[in-house]
C-alpha positions as CSV (number, residue, x, y, z in Angstrom):
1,X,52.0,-59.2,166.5
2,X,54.0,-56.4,166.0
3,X,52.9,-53.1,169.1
4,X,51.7,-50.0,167.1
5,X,50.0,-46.6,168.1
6,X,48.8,-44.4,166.0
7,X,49.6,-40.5,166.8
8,X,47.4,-38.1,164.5
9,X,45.7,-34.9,165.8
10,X,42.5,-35.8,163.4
11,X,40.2,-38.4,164.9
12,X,38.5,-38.8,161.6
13,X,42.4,-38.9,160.5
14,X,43.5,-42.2,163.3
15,X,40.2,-43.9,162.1
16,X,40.5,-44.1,158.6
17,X,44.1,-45.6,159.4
18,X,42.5,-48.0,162.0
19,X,40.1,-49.2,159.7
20,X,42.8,-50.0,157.1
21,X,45.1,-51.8,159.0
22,X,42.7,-54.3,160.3
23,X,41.7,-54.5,156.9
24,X,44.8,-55.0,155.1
25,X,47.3,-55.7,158.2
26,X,46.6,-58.1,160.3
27,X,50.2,-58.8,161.7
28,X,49.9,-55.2,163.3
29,X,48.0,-54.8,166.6
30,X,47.2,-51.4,167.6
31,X,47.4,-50.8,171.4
32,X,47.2,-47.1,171.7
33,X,46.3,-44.0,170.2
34,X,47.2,-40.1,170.6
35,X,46.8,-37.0,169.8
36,X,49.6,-35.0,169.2
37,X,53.3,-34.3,170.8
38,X,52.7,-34.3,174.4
39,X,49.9,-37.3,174.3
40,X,52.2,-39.1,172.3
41,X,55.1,-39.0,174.1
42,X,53.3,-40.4,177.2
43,X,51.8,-43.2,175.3
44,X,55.3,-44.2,174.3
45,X,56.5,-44.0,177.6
46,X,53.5,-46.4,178.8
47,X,52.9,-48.6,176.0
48,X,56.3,-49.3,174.5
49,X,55.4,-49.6,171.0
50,X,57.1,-51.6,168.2
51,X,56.0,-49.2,165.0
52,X,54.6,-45.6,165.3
53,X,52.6,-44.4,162.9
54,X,53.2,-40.9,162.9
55,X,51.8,-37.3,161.6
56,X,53.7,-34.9,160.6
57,X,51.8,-31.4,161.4
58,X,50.0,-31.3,164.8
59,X,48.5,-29.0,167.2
60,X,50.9,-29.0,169.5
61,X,54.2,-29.4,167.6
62,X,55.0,-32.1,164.5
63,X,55.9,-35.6,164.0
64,X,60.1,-34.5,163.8
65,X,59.5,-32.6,167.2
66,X,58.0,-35.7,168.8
67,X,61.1,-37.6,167.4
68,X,63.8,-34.8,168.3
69,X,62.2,-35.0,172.4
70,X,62.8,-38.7,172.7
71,X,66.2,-39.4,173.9
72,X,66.2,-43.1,172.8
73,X,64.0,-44.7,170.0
74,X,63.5,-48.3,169.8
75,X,60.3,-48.5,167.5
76,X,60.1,-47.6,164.3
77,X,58.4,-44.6,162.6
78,X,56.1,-44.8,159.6
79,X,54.8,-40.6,159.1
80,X,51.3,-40.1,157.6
81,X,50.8,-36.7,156.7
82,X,49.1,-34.8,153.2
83,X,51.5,-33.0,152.7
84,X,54.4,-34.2,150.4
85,X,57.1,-31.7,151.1
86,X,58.1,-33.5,154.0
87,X,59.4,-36.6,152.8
88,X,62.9,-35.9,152.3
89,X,63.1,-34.9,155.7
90,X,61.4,-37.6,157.2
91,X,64.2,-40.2,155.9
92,X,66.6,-37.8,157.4
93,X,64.7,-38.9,160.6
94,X,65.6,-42.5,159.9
95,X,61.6,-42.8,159.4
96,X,60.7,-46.2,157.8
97,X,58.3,-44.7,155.5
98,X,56.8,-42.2,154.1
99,X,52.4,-42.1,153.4
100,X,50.6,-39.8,152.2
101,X,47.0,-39.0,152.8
102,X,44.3,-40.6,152.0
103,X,46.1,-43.5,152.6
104,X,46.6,-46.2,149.6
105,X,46.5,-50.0,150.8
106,X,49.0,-50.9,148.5
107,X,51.4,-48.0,150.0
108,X,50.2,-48.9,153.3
109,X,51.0,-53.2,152.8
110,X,54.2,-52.2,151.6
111,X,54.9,-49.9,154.3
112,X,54.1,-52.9,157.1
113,X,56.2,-55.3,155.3
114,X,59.3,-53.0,156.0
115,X,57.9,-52.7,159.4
116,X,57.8,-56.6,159.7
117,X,60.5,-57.2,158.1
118,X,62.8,-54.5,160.9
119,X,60.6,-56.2,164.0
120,X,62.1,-59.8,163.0
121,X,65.3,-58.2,162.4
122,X,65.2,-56.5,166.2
123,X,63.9,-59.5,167.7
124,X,67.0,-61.9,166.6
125,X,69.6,-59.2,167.1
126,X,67.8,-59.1,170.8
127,X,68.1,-62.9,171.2
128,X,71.9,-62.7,170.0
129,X,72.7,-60.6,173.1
130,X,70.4,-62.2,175.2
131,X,71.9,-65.2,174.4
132,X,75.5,-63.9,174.8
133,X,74.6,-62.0,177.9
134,X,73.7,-65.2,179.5
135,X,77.2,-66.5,178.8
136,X,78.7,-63.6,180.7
137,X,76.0,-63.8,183.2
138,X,77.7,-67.4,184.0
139,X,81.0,-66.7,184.4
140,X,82.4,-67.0,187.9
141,X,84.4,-64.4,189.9
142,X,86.9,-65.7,192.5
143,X,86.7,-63.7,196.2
144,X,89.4,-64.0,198.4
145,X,87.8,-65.1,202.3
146,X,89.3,-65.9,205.6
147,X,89.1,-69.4,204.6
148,X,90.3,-69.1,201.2
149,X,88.7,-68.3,198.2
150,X,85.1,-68.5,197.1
151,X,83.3,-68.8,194.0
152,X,80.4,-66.9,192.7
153,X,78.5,-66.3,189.3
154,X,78.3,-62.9,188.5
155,X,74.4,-63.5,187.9
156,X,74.4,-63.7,191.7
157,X,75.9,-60.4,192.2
158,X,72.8,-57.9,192.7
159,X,75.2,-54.7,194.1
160,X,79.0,-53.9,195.2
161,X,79.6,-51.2,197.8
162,X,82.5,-49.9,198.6
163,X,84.1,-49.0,201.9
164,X,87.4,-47.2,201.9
165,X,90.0,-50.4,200.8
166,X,87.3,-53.0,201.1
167,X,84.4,-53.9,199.1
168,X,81.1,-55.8,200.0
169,X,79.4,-58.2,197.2
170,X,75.7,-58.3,198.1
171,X,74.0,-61.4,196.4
172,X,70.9,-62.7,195.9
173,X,68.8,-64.3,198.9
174,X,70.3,-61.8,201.0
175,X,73.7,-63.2,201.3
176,X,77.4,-61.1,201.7
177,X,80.1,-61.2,201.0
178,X,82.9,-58.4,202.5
179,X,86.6,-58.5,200.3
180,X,89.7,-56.7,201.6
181,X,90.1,-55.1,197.5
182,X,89.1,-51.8,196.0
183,X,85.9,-52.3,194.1
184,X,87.9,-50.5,191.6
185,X,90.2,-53.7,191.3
186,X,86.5,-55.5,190.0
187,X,84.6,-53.1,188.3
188,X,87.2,-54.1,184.6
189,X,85.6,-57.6,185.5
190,X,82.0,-57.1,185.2
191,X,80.1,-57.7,181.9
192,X,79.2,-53.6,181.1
193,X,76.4,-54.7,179.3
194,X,74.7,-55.2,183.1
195,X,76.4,-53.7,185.3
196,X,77.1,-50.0,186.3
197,X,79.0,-47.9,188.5
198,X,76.0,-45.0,189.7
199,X,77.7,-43.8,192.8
200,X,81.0,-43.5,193.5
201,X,80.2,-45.4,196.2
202,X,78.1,-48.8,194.5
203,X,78.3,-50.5,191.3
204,X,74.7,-52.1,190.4
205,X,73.5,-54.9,188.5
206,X,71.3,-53.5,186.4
207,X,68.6,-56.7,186.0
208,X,67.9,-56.5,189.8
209,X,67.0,-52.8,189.5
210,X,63.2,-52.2,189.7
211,X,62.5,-49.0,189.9
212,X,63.8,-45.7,189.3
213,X,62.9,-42.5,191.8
214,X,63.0,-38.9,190.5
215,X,65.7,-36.2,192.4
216,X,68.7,-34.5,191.4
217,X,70.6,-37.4,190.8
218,X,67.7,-39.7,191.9
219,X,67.6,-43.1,193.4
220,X,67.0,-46.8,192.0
221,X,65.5,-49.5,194.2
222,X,66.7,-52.7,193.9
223,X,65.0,-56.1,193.6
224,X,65.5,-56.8,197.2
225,X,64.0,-53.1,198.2
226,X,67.4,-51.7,198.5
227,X,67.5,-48.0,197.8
228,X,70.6,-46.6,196.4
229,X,72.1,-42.8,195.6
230,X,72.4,-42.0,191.9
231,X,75.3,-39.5,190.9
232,X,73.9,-36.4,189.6
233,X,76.2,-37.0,186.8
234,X,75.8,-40.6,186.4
235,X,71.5,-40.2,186.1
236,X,71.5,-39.7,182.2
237,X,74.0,-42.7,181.2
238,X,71.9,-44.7,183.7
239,X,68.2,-44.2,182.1
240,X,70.0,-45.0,178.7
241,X,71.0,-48.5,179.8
242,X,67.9,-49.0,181.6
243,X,65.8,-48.4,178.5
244,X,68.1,-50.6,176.4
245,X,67.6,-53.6,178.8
C-alpha cells in the first residue's frame, strides 16, 4: 500500500478525491489529511507519507510554498488544482503529475500508476543500500590494546569520543574500549553512510541515535540514553542524514 495524504483547503474538495481513490485506487491508502501549508507540513512531519496529493492555491500559502519549506522530500507529489496555468510550473517542482479539477478517473488511474510505479522504484533502490550498508556494517576494525590487538565490527560501534591523543570506542551492551590514536586517525575508516562527526569532540553512529533535542546546536540521545552536544554548525548536515536513514 502505498502512504498518501491528501492536502486541499476545500473539504468538499479532499472528499471528492477520497471517494475516487477508493473507487478507482485501491493500492493507495490514505492516512492523513490537511488543510493547507502549515497543517500540511505537520502531517508530513508525523505521518511520513509515500505520495502527496497536493493543491496548488490555499489559504495560507500554495502547493509550491509547501514544497519550497521542506528541506528534504522523499514522497512524491501529485498537485490537484482547477486551474491550468500552473502546470508547467509544477514539473519544474519535480511534481509527478499534474490534475485538474473535477478530477477524471482515467487522469487520476494514470496518475497512481506513475505513483506506483516510483514507490517500487524507491523501495529496491532502499534495499540496494540497505543491503550494501549491511556489508559495511560487517566489516571489522582492528584496536590496538595492552594485550595486543582486538577485533570489532563496526555495527558494534554506537559512539567515539575523543580525549586529547586518545580515543574511547563505546560499544553496544555497555562495553569500552580506550585507544592511544586520534579519533581523527579512524574517522576515514567509518562507512559515512552511518556514521558522523557532530562535535568535535564525538563521532556517532547514526542507527543508535534515538532522539533528537531542540537548542542551538541541540543534542541527540543515544540508544543507550547517552546525551551528546551537537555543533551549532554541524545541526543542519545532521537532520539531513537522519531523515535519509
Amino acid at each position: 500500500m502505498i502512504r498518501t495524504v491528501l492536502i486541499d483547503d476545500e473539504v468538499e474538495c479532499r472528499m471528492a478525491t477520497r471517494l475516487m481513490i477508493l473507487k478507482y485506487c485501491p493500492e493507495l491508502e490514505i492516512v492523513g489529511e490537511a488543510d493547507g501549508v502549515s497543517s500540511g507540513l505537520e502531517a508530513i512531519e508525523r505521518l511520513n507519507p509515500d505520495l502527496v496529493m497536493l493543491d496548488i492555491q490555499m489559504q495560507d500559502g500554495t502547493g509550491f510554498e509547501f514544497i519550497v519549506k521542506l528541506e528534504h522530500i522523499p514522497f512524491s507529489v501529485i498537485f490537484i488544482t482547477s486551474y491550468d496555468q500552473f502546470a508547467l510550473k509544477a514539473f519544474q517542482y519535480s511534481a509527478l503529475d499534474y490534475l485538474l479539477k473535477p478530477l477524471e478517473a482515467e487522469m487520476l488511474i494514470r496518475a497512481v500508476h506513475k505513483a506506483t510505479h516510483a514507490h517500487l522504484q524507491q523501495m529496491v533502490k532502499k534495499q540496494v543500500e540497505l543491503h550494501l550498508l549491511s556489508q559495511k556494517s560487517k566489516q571489522r576494525l582492528a584496536l590496538p590494546t595492552l594485550e595486543g590487538l582486538e577485533f570489532i565490527n563496526m555495527d558494534e560501534i554506537v559512539y567515539c569520543e575523543s580525549d586529547s591523543n586518545y580515543t574511547t570506542f563505546h560499544l553496544n551492551y555497555n562495553r569500552k574500549l580506550m585507544v592511544s590514536k586520534t579519533m581523527k586517525e579512524y574517522e576515514e575508516l567509518f562507512p559515512e553512510e552511518t556514521f558522523m562527526r557532530i562535535h568535535k569532540s564525538y563521532i556517532v553512529n547514526l542507527l543508535f541515535v534515538s532522539k533528537y533535542l531542540k537548542g542551538d546546536g541541540g543534542d541527540v540521545v543515544l540508544s543507550d540514553g547517552t546525551l551528546l552536544p551537537v555543533a551549532r554548525l554541524r545541526k543542519e548536515r545532521l537532520l539531513d542524514r537522519l531523515k535519509m536513514l
